[in-house]
TORZA-565495 format. One record per atom (N, C-alpha, C, O, CB): residue number from 1; x, y, z. Coordinates in pm, 1 decimal, always signed. Glycine has a CB too. Layout:
BEGIN
<rokol NUM, <X, Y, Z>>
...
***
This chain:
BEGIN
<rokol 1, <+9074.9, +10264.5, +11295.6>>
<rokol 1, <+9115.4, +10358.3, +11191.7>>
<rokol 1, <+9241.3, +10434.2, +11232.7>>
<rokol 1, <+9324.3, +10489.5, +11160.6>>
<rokol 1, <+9002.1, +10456.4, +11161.3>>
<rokol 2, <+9236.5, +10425.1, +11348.4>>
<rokol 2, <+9355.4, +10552.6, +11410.7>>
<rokol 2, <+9505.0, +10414.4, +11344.0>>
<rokol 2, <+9592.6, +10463.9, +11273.1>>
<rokol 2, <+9341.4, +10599.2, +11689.0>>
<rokol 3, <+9511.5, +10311.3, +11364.9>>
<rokol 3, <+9650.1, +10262.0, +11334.2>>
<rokol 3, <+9641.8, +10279.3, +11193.9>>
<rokol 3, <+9758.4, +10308.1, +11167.1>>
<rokol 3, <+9690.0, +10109.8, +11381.1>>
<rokol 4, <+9569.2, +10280.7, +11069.8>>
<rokol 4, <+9638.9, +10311.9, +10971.1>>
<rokol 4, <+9691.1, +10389.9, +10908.3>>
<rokol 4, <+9775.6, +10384.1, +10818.9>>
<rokol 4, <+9616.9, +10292.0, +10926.8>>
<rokol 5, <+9576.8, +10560.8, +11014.4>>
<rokol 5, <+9641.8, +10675.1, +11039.3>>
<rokol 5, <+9805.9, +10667.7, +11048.5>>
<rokol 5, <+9884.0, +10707.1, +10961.8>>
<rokol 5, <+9582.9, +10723.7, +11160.6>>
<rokol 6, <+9842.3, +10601.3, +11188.0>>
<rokol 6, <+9997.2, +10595.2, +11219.0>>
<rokol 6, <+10064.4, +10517.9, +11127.0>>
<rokol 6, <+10183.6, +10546.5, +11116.0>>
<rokol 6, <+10031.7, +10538.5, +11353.7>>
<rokol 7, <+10017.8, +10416.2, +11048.2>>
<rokol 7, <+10097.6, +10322.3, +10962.2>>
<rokol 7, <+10131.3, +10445.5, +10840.8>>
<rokol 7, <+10247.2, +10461.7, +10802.7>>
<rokol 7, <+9996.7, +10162.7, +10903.3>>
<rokol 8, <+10026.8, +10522.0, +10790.3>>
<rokol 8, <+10048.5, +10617.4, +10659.7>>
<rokol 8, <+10159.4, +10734.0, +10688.3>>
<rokol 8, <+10234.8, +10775.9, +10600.5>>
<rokol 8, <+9896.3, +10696.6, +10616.9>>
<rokol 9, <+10158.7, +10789.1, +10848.1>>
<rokol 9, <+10235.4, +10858.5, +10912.5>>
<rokol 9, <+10383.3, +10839.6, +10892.5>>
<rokol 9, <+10469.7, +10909.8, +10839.8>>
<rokol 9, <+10200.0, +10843.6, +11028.2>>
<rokol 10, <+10384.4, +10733.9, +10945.7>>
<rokol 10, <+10529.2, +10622.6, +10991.0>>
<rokol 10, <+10612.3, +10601.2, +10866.9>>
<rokol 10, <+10723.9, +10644.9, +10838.9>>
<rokol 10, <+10480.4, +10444.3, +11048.0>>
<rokol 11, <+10548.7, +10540.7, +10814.8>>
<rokol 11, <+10557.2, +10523.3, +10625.5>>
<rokol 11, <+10619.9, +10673.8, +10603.7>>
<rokol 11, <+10732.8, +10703.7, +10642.6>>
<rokol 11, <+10359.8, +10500.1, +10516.0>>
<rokol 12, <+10544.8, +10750.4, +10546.6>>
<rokol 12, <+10582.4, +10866.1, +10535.7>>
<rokol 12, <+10690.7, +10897.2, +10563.3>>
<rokol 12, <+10780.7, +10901.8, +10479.4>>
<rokol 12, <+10524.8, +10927.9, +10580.8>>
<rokol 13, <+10709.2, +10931.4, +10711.9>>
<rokol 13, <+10897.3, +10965.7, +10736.6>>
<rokol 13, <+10962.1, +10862.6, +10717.8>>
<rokol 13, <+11074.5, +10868.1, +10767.8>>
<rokol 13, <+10958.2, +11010.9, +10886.8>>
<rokol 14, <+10942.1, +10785.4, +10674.6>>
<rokol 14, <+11080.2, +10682.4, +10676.8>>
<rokol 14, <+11054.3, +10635.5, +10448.3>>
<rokol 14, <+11076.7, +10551.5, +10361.1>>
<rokol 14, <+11035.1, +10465.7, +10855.1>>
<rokol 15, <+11026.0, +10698.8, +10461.4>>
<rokol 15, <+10996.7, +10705.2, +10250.3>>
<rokol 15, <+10946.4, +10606.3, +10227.3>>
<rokol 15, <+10956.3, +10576.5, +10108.3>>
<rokol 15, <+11129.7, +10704.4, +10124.0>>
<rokol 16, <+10881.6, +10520.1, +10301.1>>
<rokol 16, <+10818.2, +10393.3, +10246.5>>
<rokol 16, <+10676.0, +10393.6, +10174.9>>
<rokol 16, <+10597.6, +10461.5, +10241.2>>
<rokol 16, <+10805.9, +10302.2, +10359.4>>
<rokol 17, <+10634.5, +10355.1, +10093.5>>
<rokol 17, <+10526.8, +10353.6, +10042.3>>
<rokol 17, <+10384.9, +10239.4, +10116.9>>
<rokol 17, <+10384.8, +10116.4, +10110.4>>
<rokol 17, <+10577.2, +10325.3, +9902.3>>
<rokol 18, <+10303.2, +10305.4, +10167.0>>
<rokol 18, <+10177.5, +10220.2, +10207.5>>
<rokol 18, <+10109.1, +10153.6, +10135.1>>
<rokol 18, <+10062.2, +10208.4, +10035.4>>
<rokol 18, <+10091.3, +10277.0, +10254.8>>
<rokol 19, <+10075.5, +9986.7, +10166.1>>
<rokol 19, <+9968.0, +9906.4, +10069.0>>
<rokol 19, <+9853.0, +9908.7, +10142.5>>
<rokol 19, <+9845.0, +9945.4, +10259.7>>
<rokol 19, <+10002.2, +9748.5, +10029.4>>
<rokol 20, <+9773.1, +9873.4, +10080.6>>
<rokol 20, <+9657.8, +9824.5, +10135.6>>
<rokol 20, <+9554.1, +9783.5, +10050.9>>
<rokol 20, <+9488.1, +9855.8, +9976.2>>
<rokol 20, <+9611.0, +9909.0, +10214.5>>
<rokol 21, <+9539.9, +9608.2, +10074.9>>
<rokol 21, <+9418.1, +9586.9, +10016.7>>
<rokol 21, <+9293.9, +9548.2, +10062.8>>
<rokol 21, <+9288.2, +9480.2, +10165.3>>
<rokol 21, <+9434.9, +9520.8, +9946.7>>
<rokol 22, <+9202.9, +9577.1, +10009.7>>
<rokol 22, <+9072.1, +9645.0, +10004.5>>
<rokol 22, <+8937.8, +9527.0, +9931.9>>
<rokol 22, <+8932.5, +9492.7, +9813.7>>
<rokol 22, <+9102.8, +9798.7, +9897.8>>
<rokol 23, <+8854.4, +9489.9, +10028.1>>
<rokol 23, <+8760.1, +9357.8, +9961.0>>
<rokol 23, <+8657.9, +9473.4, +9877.6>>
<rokol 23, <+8621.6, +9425.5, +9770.1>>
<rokol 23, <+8652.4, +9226.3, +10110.2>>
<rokol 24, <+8606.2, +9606.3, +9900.7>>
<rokol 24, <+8529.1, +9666.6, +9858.6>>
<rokol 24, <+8530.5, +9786.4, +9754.3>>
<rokol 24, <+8646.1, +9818.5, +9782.2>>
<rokol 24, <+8491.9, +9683.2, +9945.5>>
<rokol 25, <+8504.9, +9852.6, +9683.8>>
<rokol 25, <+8507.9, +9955.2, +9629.0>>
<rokol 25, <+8539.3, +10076.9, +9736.6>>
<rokol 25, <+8636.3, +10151.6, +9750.1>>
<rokol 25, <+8389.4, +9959.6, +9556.3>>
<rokol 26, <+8418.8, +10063.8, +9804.4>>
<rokol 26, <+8398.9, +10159.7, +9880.3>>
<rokol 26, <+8567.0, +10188.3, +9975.0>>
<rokol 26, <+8633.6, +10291.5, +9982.9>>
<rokol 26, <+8256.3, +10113.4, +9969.4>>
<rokol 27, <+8589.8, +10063.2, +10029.5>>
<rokol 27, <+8697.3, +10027.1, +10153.4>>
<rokol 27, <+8859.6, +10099.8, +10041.4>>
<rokol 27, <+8941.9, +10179.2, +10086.9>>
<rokol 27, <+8699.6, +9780.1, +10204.6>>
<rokol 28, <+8862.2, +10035.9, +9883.0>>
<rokol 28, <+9003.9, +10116.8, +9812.4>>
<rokol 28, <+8949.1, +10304.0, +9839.1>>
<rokol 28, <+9031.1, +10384.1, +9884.0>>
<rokol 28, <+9024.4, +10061.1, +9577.5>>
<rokol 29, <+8844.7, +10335.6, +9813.5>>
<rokol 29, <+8859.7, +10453.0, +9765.9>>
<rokol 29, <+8907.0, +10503.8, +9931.9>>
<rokol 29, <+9018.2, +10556.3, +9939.4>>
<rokol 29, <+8715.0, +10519.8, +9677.2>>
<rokol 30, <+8846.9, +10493.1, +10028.9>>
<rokol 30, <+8884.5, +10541.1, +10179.7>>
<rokol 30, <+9008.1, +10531.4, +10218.4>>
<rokol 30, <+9051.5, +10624.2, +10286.8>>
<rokol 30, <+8819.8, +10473.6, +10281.2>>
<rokol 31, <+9102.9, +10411.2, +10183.6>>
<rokol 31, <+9206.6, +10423.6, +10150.1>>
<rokol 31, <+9302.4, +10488.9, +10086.4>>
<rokol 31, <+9390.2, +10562.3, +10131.6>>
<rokol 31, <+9205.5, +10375.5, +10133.0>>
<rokol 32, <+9283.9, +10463.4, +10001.0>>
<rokol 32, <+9321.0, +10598.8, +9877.5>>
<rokol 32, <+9316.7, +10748.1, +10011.3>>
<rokol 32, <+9407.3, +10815.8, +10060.0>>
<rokol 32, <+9131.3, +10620.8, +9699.3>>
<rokol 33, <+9202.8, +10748.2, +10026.2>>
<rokol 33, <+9229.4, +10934.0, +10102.3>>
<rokol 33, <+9266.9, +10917.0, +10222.9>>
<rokol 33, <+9230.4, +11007.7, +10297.7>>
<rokol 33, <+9086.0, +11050.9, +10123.6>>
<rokol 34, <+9342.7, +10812.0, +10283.9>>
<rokol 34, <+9378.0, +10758.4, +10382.7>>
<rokol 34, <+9489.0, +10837.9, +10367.6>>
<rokol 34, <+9513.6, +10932.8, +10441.9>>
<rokol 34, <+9379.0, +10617.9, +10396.1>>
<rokol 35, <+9584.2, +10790.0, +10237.9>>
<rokol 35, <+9687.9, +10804.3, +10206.0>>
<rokol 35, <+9786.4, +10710.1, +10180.6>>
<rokol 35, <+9908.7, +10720.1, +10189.5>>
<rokol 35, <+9713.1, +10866.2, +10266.8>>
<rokol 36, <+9680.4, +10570.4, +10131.0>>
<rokol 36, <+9792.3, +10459.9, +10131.1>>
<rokol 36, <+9795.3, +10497.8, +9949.0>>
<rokol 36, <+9708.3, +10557.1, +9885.2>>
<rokol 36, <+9737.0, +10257.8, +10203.1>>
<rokol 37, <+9935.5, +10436.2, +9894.8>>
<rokol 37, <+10002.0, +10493.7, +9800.7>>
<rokol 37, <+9962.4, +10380.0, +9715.2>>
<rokol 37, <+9933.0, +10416.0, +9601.2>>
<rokol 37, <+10152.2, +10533.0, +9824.3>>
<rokol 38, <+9953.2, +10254.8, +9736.8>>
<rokol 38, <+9921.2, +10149.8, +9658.9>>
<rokol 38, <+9806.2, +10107.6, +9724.9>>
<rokol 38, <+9801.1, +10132.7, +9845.3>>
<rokol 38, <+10024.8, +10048.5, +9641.5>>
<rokol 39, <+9683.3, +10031.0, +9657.4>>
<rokol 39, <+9596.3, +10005.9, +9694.4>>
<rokol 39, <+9514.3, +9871.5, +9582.3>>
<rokol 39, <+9459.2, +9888.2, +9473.5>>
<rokol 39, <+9545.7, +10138.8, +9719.9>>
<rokol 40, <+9525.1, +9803.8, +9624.0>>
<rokol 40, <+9457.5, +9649.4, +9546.0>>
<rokol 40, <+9325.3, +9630.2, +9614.5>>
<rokol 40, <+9302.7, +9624.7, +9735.4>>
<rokol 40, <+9560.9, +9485.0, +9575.9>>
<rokol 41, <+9226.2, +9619.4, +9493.5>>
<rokol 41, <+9113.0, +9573.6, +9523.2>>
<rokol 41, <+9081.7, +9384.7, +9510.2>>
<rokol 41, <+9106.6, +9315.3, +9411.6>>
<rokol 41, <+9029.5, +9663.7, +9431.0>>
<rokol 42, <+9028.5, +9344.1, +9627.1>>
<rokol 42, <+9022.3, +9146.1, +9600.8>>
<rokol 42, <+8909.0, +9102.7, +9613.1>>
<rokol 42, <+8846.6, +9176.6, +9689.3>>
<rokol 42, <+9100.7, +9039.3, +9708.4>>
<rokol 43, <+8849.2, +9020.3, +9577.3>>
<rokol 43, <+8669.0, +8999.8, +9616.6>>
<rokol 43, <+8714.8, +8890.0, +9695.1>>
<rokol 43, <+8637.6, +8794.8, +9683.5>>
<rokol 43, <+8526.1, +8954.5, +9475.7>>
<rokol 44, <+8844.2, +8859.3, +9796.6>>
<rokol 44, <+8869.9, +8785.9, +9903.5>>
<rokol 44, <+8796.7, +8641.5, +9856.3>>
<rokol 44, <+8731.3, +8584.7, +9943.8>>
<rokol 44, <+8813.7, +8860.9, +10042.6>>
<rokol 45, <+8804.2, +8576.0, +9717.8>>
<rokol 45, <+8784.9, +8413.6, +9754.0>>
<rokol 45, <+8965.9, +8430.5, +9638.7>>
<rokol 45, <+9001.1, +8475.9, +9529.8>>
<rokol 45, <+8570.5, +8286.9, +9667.6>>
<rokol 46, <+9018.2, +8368.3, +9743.0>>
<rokol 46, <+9179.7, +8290.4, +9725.0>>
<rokol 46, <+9091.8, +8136.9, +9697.1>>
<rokol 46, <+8985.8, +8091.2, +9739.9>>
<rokol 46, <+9322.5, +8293.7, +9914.3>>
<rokol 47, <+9200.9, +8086.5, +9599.7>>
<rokol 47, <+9170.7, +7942.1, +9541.8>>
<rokol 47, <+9307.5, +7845.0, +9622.6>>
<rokol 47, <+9419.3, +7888.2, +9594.7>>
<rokol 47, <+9180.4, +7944.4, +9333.2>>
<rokol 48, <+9305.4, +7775.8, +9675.7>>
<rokol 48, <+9414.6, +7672.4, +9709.9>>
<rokol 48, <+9521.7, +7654.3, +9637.7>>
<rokol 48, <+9632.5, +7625.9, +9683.3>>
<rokol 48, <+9371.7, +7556.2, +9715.5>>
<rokol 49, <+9480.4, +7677.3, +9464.8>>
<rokol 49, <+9598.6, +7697.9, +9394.3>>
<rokol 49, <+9679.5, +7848.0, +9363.2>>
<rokol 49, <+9787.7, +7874.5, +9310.8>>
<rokol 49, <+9564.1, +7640.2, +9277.5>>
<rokol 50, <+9571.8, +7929.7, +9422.0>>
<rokol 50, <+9622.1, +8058.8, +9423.9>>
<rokol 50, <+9707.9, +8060.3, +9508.0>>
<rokol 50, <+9809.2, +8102.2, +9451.9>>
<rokol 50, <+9541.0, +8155.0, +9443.7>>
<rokol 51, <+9745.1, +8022.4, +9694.4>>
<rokol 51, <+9818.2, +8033.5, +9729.0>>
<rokol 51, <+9929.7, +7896.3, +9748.3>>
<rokol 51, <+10017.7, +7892.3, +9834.4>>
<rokol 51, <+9770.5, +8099.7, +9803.8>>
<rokol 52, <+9901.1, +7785.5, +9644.0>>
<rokol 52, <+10005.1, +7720.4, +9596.3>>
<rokol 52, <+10159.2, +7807.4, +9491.4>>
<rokol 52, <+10282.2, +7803.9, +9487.8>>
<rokol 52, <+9917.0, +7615.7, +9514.8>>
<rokol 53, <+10039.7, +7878.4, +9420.7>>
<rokol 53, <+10086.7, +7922.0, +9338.4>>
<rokol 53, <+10208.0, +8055.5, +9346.4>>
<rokol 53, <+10300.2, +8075.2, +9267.3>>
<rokol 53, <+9981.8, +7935.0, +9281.6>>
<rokol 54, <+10168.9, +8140.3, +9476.9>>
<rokol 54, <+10207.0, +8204.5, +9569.0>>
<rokol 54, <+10340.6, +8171.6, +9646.9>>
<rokol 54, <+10445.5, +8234.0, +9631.4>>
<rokol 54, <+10109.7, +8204.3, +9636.4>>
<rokol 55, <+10327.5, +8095.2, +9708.6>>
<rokol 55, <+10458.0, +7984.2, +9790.1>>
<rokol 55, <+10576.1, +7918.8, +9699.8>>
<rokol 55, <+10686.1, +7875.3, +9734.1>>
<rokol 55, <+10378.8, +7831.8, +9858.6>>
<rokol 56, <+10507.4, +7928.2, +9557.6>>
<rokol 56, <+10573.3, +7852.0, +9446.4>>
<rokol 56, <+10576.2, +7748.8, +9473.1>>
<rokol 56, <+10687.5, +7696.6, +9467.2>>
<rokol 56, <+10687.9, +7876.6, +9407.2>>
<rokol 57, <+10492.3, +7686.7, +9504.1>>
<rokol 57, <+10459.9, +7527.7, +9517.4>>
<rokol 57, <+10371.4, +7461.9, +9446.0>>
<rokol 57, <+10261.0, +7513.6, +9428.7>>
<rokol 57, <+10418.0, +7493.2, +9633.3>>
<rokol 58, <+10406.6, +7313.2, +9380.4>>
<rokol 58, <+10343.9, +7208.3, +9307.3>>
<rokol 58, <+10199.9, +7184.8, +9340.4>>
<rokol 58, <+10094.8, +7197.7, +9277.7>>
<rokol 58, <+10416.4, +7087.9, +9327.3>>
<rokol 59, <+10235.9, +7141.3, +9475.2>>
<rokol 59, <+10095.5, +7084.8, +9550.0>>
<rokol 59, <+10061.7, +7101.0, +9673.0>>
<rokol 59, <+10167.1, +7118.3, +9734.1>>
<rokol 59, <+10081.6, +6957.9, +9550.3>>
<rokol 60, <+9965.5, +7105.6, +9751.9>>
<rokol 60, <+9917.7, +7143.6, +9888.4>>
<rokol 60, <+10030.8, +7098.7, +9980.5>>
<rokol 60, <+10090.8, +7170.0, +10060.9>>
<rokol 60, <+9773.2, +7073.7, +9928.7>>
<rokol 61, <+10053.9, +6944.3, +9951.3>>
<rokol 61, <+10077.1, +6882.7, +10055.3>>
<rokol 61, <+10262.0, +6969.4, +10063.7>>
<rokol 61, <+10317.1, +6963.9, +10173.6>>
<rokol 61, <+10045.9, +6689.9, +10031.8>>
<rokol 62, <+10313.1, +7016.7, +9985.8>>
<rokol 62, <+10435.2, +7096.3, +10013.1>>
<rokol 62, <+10429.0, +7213.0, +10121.1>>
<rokol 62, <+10499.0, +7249.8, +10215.4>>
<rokol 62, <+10476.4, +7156.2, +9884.2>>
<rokol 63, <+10314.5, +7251.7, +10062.7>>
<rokol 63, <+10283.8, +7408.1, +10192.5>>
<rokol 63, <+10215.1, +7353.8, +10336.9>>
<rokol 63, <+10244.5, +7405.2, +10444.8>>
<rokol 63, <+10130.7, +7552.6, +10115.8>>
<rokol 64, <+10125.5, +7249.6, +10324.1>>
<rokol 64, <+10098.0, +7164.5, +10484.6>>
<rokol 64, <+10234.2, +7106.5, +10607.4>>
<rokol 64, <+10254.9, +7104.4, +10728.7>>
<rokol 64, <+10015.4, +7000.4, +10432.5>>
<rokol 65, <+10308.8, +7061.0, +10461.3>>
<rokol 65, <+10415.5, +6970.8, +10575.8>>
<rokol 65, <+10557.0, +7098.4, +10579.4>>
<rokol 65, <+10629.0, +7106.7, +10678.9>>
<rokol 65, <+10486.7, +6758.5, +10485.2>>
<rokol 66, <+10569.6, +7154.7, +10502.4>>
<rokol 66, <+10700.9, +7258.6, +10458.8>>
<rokol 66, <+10697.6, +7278.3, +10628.5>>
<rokol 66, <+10604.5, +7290.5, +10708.1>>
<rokol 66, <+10669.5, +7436.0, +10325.1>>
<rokol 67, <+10848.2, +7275.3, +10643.9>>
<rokol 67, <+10920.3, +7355.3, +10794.7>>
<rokol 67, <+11021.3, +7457.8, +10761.6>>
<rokol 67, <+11119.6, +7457.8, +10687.6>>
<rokol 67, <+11012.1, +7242.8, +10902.3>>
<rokol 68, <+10942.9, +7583.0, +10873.2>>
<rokol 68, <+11048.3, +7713.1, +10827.4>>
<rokol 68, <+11165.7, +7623.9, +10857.9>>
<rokol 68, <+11280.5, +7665.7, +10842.8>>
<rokol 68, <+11045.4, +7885.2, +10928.7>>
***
């Protein structure tokens, strides 16, 4: 808990706004009084085409073989 303390801190002086997302109800609202400024709730199942879709890619096999 103490690093997101320093992440909300850090953020802070330097004007950046904090994310953080959150698998639970419970986990956004603690956040929230954390002091992160944005906060997304996910029930954490990503679909294969979700992070196709993400990468902006057609099909798997683009994001398997892709070289930075």
């Amino acid at each position: 808990m103490k690093i997101y303390e320093k992440l909300v801190k850090e953020c802070g002086k330097r004007a950046f706004f904090p994310a953080f997302t959150a698998v639970a109800r419970f986990g956004a609202a603690k956040a929230i009084n954390m002091g992160f400024k944005l906060v997304t709730l996910s029930n954490g199942k990503r679909t294969d085409g979700d992070l196709r879709q993400d990468a902006g890619c057609a099909e798997p096999a683009r994001i398997r073989t892709a070289k930075a």
